[in-house]
C-alpha positions as CSV (number, residue, x, y, z in Angstrom):
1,X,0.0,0.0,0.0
2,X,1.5,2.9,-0.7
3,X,1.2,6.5,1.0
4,X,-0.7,9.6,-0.1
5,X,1.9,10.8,-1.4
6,X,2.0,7.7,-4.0
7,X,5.4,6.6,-3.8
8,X,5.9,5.7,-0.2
9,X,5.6,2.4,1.2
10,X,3.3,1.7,3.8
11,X,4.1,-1.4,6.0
12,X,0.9,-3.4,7.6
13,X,0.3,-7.1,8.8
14,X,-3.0,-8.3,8.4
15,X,-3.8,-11.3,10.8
16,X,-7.2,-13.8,10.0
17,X,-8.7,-16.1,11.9
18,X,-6.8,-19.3,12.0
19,X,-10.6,-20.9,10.1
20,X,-10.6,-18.0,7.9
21,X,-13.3,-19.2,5.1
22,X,-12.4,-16.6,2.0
23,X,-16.4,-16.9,1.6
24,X,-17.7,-15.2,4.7
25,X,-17.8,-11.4,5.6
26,X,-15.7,-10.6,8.6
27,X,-15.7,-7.4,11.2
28,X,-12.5,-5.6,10.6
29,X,-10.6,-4.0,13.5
30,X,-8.4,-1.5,12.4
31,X,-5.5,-1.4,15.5
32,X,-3.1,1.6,15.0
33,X,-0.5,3.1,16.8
34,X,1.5,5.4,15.0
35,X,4.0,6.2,17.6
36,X,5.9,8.4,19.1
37,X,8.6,5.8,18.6
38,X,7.0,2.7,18.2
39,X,5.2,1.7,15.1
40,X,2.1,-1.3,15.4
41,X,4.3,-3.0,13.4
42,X,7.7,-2.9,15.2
43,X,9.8,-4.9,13.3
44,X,9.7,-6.8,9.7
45,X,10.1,-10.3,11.4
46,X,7.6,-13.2,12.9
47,X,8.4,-13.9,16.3
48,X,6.1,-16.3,18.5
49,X,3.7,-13.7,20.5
50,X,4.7,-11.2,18.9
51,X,0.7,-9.8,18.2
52,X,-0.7,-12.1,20.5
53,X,-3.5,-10.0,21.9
54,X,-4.3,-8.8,17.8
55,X,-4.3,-12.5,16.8
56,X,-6.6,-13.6,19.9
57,X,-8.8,-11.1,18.2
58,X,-8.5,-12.7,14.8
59,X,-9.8,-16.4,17.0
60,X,-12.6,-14.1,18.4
61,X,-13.9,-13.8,14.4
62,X,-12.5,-10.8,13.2
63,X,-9.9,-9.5,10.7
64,X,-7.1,-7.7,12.4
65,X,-5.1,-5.0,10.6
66,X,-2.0,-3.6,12.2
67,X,-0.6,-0.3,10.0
68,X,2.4,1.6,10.7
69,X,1.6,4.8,9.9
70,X,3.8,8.2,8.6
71,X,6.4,8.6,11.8
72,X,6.8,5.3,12.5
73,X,10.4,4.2,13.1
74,X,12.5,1.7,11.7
75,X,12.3,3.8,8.4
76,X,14.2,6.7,6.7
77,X,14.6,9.7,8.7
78,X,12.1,11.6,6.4
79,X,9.2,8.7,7.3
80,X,10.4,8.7,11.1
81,X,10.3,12.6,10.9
82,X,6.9,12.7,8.5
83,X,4.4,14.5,11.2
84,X,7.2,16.2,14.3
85,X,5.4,18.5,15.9
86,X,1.8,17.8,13.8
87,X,1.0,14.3,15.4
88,X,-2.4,14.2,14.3
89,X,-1.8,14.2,11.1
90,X,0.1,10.7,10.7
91,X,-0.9,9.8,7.2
């Protein structure tokens, strides 16, 4: 997914049920937390637990969607810098 700006990359992890049938509607909960200093993402690796409380959602029947948004770290220092001192406006 890409940014409004149309070139940027935006990072996300979408987690599913682990009986996910591609043919039934699903609630989506849309978990974001854009910082300061810590993305919803963290880092770009699987690690056991890692979203466990977003993935006992999933089991509960919904689609989770975890987005790092502009400012989140781990990124150039324009992204990491993207909204300093206009925090909410993250993108």
């Amino acid at each position: 997914v890409k940014a409004r700006d149309g070139e940027t990359d935006i990072y996300g992890i979408m987690l599913l049920p682990s009986s996910f049938d591609p043919d039934k509607k699903y609630p989506i909960i849309n978990r974001i937390y854009p910082g300061p200093q810590v993305g919803s993402i963290r880092t770009r690796s699987f690690s056991a637990g890692r979203n466990g409380e977003a993935q006992a959602l999933a089991e509960l029947g919904f689609v989770v969607v975890l987005i790092d948004g502009l400012g989140s770290p781990f990124r150039s220092k324009d992204f990491h810098t993207a909204w300093y001192g206009n925090m909410e406006d993250n993108g």
